[in-house]
C-alpha positions as CSV (number, residue, x, y, z in Angstrom):
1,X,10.8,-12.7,-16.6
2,X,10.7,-14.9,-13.9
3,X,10.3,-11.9,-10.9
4,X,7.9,-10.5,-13.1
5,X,5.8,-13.2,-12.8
6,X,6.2,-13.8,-9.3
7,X,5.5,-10.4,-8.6
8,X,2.4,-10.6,-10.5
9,X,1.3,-13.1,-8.9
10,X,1.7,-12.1,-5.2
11,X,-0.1,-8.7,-6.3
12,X,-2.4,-10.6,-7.2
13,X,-3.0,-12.1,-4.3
14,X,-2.6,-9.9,-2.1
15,X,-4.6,-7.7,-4.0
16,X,-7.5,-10.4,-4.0
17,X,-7.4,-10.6,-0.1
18,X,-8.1,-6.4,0.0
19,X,-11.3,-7.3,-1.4
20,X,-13.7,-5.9,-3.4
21,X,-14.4,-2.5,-0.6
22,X,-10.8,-1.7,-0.9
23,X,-11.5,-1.6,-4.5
24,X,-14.1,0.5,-4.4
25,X,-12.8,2.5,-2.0
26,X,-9.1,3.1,-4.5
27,X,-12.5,3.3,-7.4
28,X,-14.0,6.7,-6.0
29,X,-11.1,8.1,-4.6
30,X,-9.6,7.9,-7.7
31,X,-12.9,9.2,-9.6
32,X,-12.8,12.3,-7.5
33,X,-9.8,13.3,-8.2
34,X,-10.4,12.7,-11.7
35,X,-13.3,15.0,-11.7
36,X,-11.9,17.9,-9.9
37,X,-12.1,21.2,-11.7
38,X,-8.3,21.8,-11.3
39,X,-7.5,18.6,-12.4
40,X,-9.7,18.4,-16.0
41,X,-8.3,22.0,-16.5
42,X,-4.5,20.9,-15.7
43,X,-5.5,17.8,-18.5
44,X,-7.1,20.1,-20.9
45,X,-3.9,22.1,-21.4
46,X,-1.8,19.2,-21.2
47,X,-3.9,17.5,-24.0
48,X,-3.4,20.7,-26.1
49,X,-0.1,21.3,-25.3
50,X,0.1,17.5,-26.8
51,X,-1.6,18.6,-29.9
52,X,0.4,21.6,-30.4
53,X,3.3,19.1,-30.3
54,X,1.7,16.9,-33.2
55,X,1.3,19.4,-35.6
């Protein structure tokens, strides 16, 4: 428990000095690969693959 904090907490730090760019930057990147035609149609058949499962 105790690394887990510590780790948190130097992320956290570390993470703080990036900035607020960097994590804008790690925001779009990450929204444009969310929004890529392959990748909504790799999630559409994973989701009903998923719901296949359920039933």
């Amino acid at each position: 428990m105790v690394r887990f904090l510590v780790g948190a907490a130097v992320g956290y730090v570390l993470g703080a000095k990036a900035g607020r760019g960097r994590y804008e930057q790690i925001v779009r990147a990450y929204r444009r690969i969310a929004d890529h035609p392959a990748v909504q149609g790799a999630a559409g058949i994973a989701r009903a693959k998923i719901e296949d499962l359920r039933r």
